[in-house]
mmCIF file of the C-alpha atoms, coordinates in Angstrom:
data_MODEL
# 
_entry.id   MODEL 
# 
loop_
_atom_site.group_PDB 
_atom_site.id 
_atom_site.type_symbol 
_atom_site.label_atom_id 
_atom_site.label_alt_id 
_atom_site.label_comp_id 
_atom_site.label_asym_id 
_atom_site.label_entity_id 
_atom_site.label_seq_id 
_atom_site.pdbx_PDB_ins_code 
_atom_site.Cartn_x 
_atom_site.Cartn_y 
_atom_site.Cartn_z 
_atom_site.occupancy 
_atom_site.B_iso_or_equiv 
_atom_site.pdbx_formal_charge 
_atom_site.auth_seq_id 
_atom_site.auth_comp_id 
_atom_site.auth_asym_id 
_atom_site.auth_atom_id 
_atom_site.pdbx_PDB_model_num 
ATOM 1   C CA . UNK A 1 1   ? -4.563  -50.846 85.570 1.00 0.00 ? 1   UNK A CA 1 
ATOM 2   C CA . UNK A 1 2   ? -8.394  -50.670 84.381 1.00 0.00 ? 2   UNK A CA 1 
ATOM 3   C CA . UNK A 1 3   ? -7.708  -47.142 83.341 1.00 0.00 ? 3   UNK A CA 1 
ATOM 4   C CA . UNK A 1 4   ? -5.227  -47.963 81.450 1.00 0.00 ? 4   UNK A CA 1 
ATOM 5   C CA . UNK A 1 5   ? -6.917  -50.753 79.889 1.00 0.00 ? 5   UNK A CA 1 
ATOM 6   C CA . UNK A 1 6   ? -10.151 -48.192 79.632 1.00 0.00 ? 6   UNK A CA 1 
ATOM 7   C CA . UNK A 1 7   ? -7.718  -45.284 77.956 1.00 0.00 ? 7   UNK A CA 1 
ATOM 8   C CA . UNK A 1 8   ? -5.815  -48.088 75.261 1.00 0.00 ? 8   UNK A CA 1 
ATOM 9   C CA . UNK A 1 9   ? -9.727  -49.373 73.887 1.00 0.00 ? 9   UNK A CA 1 
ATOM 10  C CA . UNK A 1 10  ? -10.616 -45.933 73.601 1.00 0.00 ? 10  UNK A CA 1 
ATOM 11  C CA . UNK A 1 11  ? -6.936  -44.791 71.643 1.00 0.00 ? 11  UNK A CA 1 
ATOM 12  C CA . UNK A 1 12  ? -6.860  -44.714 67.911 1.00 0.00 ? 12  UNK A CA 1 
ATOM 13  C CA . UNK A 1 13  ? -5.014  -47.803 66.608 1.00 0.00 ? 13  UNK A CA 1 
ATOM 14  C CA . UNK A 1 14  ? -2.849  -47.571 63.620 1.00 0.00 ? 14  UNK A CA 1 
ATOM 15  C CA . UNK A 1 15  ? -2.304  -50.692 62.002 1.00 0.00 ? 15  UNK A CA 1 
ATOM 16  C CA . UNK A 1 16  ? 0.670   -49.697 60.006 1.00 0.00 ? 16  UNK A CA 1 
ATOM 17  C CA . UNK A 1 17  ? 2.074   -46.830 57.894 1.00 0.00 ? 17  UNK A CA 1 
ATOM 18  C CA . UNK A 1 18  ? 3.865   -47.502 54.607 1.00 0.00 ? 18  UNK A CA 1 
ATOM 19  C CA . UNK A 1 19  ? 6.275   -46.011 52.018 1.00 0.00 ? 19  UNK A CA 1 
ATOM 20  C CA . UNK A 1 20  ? 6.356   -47.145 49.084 1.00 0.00 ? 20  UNK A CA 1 
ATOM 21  C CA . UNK A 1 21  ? 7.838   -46.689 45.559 1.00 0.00 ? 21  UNK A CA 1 
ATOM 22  C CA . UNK A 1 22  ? 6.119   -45.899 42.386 1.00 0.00 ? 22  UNK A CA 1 
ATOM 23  C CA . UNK A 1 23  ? 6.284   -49.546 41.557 1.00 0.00 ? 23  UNK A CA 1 
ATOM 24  C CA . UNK A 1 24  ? 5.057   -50.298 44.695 1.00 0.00 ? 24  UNK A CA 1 
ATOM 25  C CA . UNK A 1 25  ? 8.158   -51.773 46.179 1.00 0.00 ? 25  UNK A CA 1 
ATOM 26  C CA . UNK A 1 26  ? 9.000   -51.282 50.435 1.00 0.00 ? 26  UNK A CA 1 
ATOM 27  C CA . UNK A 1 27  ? 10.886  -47.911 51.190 1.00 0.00 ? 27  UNK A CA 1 
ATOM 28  C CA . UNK A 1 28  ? 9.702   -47.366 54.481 1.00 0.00 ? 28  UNK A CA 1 
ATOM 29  C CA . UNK A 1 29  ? 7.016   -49.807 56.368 1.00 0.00 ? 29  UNK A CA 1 
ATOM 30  C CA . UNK A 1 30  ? 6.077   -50.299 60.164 1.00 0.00 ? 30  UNK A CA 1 
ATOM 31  C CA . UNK A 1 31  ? 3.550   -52.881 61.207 1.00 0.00 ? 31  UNK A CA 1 
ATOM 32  C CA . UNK A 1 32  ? 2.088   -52.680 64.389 1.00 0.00 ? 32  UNK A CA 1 
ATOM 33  C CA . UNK A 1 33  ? -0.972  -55.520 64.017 1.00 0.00 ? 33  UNK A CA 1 
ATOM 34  C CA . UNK A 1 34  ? -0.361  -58.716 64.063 1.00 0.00 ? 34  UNK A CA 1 
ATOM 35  C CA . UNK A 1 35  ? -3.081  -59.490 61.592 1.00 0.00 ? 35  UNK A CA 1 
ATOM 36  C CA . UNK A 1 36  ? -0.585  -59.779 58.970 1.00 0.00 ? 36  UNK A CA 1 
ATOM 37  C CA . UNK A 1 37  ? 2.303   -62.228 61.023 1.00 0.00 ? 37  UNK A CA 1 
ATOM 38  C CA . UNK A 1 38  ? 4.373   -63.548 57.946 1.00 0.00 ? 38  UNK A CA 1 
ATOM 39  C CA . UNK A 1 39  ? 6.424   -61.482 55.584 1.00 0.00 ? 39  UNK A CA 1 
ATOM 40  C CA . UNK A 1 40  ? 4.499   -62.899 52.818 1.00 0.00 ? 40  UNK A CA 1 
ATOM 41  C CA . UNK A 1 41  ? 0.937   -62.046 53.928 1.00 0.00 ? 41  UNK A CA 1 
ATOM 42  C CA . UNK A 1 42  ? 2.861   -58.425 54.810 1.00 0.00 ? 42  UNK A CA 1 
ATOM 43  C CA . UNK A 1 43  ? 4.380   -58.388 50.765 1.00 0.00 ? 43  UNK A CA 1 
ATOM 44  C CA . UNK A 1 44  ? 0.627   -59.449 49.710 1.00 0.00 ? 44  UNK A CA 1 
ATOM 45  C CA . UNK A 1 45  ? -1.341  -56.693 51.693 1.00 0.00 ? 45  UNK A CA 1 
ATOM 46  C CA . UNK A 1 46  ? 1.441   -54.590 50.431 1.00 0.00 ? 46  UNK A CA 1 
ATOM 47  C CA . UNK A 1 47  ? 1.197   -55.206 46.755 1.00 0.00 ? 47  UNK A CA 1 
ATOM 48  C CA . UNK A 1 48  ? -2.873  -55.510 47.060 1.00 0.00 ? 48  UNK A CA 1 
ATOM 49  C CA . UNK A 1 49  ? -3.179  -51.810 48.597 1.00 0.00 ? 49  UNK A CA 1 
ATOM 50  C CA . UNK A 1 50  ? -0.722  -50.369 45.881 1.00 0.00 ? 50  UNK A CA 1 
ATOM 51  C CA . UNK A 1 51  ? -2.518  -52.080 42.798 1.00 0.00 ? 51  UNK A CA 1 
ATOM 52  C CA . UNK A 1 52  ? -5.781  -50.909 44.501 1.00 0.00 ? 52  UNK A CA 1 
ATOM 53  C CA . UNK A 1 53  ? -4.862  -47.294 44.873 1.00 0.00 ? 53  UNK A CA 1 
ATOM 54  C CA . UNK A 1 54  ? -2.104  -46.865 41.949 1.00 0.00 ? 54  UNK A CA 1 
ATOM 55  C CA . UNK A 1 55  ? -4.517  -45.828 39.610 1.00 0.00 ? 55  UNK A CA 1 
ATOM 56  C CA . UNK A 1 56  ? -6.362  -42.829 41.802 1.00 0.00 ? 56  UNK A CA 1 
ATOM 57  C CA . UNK A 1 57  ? -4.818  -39.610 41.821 1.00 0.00 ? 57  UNK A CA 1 
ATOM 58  C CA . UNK A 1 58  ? -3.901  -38.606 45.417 1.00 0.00 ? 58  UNK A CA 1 
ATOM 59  C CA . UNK A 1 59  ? -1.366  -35.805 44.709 1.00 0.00 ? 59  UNK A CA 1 
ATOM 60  C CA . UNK A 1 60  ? -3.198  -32.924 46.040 1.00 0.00 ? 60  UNK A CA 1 
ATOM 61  C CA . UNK A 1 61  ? -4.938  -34.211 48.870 1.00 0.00 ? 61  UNK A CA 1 
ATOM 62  C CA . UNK A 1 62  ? -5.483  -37.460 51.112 1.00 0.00 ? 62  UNK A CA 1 
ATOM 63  C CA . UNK A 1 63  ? -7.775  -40.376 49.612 1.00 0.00 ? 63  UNK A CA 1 
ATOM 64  C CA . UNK A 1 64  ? -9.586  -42.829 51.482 1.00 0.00 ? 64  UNK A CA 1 
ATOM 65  C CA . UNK A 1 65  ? -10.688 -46.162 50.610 1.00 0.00 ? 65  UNK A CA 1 
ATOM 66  C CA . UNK A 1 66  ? -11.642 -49.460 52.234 1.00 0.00 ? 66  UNK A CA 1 
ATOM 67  C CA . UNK A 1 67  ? -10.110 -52.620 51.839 1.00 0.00 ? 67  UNK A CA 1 
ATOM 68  C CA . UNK A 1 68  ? -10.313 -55.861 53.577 1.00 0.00 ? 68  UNK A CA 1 
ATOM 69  C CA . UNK A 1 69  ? -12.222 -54.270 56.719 1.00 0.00 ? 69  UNK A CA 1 
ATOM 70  C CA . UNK A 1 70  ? -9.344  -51.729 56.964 1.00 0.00 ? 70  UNK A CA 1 
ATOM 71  C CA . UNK A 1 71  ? -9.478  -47.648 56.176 1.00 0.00 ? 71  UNK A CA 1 
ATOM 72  C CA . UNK A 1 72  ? -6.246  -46.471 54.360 1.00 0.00 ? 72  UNK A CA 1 
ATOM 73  C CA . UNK A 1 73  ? -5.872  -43.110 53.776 1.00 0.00 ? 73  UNK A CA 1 
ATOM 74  C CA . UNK A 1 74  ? -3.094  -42.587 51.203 1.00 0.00 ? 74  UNK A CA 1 
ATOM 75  C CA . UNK A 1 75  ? -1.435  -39.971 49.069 1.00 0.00 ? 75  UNK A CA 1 
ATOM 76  C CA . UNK A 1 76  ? 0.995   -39.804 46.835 1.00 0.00 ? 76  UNK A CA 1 
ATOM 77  C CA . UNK A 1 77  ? 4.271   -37.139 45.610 1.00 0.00 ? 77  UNK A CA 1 
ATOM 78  C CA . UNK A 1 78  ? 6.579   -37.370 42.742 1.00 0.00 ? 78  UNK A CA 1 
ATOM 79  C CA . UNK A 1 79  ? 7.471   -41.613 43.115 1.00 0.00 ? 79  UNK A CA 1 
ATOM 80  C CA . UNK A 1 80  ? 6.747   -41.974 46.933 1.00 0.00 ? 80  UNK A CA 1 
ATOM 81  C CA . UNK A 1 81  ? 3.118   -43.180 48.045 1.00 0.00 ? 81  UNK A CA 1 
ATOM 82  C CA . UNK A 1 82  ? 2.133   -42.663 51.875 1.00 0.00 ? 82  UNK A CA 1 
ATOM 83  C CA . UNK A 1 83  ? -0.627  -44.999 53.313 1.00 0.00 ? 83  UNK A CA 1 
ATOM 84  C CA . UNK A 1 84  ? -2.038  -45.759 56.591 1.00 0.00 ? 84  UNK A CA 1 
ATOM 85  C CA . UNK A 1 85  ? -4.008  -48.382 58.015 1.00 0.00 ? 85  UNK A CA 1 
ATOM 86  C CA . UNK A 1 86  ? -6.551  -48.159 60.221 1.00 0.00 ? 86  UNK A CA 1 
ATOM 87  C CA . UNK A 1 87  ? -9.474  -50.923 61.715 1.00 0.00 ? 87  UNK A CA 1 
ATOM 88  C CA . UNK A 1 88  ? -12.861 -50.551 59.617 1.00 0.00 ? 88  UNK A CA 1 
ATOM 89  C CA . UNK A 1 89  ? -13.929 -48.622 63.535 1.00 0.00 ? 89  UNK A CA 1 
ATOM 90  C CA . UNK A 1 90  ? -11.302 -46.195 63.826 1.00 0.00 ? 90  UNK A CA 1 
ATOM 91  C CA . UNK A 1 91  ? -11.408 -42.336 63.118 1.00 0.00 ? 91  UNK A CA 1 
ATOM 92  C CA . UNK A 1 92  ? -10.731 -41.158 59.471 1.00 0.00 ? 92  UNK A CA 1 
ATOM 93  C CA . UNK A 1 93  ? -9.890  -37.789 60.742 1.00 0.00 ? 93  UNK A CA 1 
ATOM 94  C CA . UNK A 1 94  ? -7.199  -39.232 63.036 1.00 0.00 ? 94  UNK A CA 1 
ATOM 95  C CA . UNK A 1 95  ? -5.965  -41.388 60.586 1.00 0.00 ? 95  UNK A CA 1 
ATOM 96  C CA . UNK A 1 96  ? -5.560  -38.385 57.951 1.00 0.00 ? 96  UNK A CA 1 
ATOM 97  C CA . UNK A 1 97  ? -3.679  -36.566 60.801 1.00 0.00 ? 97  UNK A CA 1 
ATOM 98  C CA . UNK A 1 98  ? -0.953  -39.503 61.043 1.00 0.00 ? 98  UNK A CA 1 
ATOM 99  C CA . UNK A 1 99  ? -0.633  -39.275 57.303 1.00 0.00 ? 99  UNK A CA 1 
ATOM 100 C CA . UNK A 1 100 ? -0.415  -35.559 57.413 1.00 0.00 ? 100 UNK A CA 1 
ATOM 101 C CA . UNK A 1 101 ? 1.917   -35.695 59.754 1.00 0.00 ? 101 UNK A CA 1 
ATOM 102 C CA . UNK A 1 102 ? 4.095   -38.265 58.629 1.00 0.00 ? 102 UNK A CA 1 
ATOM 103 C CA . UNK A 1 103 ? 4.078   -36.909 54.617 1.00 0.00 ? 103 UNK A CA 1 
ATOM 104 C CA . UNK A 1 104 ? 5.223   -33.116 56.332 1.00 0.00 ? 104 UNK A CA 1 
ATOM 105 C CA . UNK A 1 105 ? 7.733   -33.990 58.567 1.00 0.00 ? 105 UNK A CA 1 
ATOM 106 C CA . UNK A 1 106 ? 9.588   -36.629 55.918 1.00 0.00 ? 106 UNK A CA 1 
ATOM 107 C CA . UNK A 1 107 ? 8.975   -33.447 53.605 1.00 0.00 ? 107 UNK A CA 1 
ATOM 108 C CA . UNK A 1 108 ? 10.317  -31.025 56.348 1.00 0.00 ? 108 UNK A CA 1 
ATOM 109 C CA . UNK A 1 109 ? 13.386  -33.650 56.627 1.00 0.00 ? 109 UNK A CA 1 
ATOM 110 C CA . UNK A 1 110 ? 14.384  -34.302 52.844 1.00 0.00 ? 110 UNK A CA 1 
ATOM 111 C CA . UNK A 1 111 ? 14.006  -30.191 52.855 1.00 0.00 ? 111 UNK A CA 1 
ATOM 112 C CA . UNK A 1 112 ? 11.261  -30.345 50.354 1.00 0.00 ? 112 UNK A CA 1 
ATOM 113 C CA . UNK A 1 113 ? 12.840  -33.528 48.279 1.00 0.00 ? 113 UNK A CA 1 
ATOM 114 C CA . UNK A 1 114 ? 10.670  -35.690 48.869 1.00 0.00 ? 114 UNK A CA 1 
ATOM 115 C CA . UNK A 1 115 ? 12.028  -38.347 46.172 1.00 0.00 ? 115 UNK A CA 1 
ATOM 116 C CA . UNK A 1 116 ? 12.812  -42.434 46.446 1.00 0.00 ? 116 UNK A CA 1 
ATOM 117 C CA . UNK A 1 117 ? 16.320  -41.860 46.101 1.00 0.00 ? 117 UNK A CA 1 
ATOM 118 C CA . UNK A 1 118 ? 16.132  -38.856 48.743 1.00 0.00 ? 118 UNK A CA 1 
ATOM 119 C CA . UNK A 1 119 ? 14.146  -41.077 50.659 1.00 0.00 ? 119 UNK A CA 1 
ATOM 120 C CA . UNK A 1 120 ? 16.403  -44.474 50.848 1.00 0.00 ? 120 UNK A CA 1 
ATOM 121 C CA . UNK A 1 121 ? 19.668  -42.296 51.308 1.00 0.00 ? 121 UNK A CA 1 
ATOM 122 C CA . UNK A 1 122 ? 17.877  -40.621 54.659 1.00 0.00 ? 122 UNK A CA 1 
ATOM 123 C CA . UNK A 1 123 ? 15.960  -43.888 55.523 1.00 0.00 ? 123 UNK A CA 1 
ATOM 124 C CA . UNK A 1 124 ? 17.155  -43.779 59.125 1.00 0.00 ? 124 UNK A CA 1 
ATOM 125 C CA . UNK A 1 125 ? 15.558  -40.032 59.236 1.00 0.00 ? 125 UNK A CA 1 
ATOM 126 C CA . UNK A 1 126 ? 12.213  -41.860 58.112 1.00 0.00 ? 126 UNK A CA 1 
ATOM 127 C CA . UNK A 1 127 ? 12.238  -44.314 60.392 1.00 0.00 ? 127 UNK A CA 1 
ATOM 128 C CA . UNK A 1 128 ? 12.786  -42.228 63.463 1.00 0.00 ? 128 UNK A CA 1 
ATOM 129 C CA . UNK A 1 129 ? 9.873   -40.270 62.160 1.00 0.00 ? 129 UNK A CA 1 
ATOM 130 C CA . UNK A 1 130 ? 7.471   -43.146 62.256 1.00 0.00 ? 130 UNK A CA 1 
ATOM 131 C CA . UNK A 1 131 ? 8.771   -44.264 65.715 1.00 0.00 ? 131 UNK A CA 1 
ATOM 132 C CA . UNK A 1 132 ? 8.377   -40.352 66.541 1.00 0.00 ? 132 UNK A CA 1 
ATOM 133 C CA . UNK A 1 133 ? 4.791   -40.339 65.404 1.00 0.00 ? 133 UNK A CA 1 
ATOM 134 C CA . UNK A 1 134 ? 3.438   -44.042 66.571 1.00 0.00 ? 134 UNK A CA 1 
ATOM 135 C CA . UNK A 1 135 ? 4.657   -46.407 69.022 1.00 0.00 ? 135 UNK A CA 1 
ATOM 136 C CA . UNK A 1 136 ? 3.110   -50.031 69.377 1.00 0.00 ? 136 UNK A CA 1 
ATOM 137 C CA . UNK A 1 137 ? 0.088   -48.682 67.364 1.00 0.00 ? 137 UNK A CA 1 
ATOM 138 C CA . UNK A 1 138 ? -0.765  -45.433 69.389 1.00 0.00 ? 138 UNK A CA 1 
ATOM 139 C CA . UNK A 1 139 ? -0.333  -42.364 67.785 1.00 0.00 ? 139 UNK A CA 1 
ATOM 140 C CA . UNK A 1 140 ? 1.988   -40.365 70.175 1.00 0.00 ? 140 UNK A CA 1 
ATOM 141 C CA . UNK A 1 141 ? 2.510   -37.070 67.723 1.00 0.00 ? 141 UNK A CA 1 
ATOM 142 C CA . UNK A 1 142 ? 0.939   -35.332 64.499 1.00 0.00 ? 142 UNK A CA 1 
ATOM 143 C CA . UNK A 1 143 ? 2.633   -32.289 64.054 1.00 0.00 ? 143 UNK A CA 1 
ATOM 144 C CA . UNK A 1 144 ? 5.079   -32.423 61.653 1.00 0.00 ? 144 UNK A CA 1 
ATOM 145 C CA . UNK A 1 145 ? 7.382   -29.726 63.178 1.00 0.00 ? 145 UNK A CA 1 
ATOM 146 C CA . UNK A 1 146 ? 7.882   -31.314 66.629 1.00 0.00 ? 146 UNK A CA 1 
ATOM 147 C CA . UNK A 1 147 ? 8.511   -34.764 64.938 1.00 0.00 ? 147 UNK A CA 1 
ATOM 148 C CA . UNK A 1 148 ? 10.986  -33.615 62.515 1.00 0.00 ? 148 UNK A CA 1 
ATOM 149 C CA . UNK A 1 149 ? 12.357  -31.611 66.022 1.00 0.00 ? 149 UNK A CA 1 
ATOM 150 C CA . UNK A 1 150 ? 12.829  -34.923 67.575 1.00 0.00 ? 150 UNK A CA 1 
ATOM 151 C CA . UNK A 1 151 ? 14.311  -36.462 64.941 1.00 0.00 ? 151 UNK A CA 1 
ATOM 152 C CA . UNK A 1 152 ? 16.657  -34.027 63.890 1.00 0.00 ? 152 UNK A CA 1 
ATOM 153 C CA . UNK A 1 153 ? 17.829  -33.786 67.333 1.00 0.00 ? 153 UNK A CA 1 
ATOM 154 C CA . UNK A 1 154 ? 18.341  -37.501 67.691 1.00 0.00 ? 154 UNK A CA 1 
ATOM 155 C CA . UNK A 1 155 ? 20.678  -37.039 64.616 1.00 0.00 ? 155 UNK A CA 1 
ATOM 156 C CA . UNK A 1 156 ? 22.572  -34.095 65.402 1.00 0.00 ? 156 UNK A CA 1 
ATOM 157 C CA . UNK A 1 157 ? 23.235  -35.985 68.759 1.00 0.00 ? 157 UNK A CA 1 
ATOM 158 C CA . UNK A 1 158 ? 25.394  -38.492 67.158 1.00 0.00 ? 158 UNK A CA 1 
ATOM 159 C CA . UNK A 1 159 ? 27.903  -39.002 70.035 1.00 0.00 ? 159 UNK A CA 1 
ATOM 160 C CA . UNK A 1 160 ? 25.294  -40.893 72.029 1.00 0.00 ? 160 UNK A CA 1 
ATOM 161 C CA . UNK A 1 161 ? 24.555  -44.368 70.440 1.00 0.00 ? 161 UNK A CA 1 
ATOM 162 C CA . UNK A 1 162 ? 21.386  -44.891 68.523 1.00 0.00 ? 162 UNK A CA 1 
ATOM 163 C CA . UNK A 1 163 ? 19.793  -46.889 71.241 1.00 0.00 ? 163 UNK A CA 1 
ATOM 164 C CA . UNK A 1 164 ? 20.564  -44.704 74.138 1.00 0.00 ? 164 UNK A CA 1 
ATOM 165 C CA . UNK A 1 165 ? 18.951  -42.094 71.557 1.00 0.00 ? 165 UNK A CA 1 
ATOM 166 C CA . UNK A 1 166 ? 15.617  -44.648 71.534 1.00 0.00 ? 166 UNK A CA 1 
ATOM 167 C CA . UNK A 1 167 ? 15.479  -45.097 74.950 1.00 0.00 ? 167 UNK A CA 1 
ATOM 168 C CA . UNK A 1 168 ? 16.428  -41.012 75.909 1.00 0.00 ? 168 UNK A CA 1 
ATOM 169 C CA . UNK A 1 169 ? 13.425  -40.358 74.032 1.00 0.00 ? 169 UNK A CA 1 
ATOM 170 C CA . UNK A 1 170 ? 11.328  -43.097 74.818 1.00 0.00 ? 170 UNK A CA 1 
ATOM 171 C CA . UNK A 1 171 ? 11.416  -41.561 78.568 1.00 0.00 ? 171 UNK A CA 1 
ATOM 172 C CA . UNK A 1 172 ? 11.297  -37.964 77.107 1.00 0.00 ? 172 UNK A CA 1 
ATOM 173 C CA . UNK A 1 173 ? 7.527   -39.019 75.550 1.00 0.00 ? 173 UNK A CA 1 
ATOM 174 C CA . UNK A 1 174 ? 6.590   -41.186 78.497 1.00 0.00 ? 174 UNK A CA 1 
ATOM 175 C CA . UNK A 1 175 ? 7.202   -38.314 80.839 1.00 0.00 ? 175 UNK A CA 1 
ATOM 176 C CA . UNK A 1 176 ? 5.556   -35.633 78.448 1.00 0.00 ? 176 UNK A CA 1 
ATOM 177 C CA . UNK A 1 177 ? 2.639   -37.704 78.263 1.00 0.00 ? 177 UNK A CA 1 
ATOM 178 C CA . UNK A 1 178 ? 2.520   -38.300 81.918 1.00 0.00 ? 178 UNK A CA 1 
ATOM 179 C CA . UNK A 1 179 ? 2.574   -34.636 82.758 1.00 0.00 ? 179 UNK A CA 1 
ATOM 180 C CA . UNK A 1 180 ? -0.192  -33.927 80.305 1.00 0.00 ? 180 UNK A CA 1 
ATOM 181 C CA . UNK A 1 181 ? -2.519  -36.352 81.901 1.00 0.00 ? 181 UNK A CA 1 
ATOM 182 C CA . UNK A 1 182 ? -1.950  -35.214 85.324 1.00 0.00 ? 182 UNK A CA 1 
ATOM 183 C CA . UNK A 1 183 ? -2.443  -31.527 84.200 1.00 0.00 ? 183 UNK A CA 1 
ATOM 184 C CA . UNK A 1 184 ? -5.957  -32.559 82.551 1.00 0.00 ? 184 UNK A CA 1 
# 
């Protein structure tokens, strides 16, 4: 159990990931920090990241900036902005990777439409990607082709119910990561 302990202080931590619109309204969020516990203070960080970052222009490549002891790397396409949060302590380059990751394989998914509209009529496509590439705050995958593998396959599997789907693939990850451990 110390190892474990030892492995989860020394794991990135991703505080959340959001989508959202051009007027900085919710498409897509996940929190996984309690440091914002009411849907208000969530709304308020929310609003207070998009008003801080509207104004940059993060089309081409990733930003970074620091707000309230937190790194967000952001970037934005057509009327979607991508952000994710990170502790003041935790790796940029990590951090960029989850956005990377995430902004490709929703791209990969919406077959290069990458659009609000796109994006709320395959919103359960999105959210299986972010549950693809963090769980509880760990990053489990980056690369945008195996998470938009996953997820694909949990949709073209549509005779099993959605949460034997979750749970399938929660022991699919589990035991990947397990073998990769013992093979280190």
């Amino acid at each position: 159990m110390a190892s474990f302990a030892a492995y989860q202080d020394n794991c990135p931590f991703v505080k959340n990931i959001l989508l959202l619109d051009s007027e900085g309204k919710r498409v897509a969020v996940k929190y996984y920090s309690d440091e914002w516990p009411t849907l208000s203070a969530k709304l308020a960080f929310e609003k207070s990241v998009f008003s801080k970052t509207q104004k940059t222009n993060a089309r081409n490549e990733a930003e970074i900036t620091m707000f309230d002891n937190n790194i967000i790397i952001y970037k934005f396409i057509h009327d979607l902005h991508f952000f994710v949060t990170g502790g003041d302590d935790e790796n940029e380059l990590i951090l960029a990777a989850v956005l990377q990751g995430f902004f490709d394989a929703v791209s990969l998914l919406l077959r290069g439409n990458v659009e609000k509209q796109e994006a709320l009529e395959n919103l359960d496509l999105i959210l299986l990607c972010l549950d693809e590439i963090v769980d509880g705050g760990m990053v489990l995958e980056t690369e945008a082709s195996v998470v938009a593998g996953k997820v694909a396959s949990h949709n073209a599997d549509s005779g099993a119910a959605l949460s034997e789907q979750t749970i399938s693939q929660a022991l699919a990850t589990a035991r990947e990561h397990l073998t990769r451990s013992l093979l280190k």
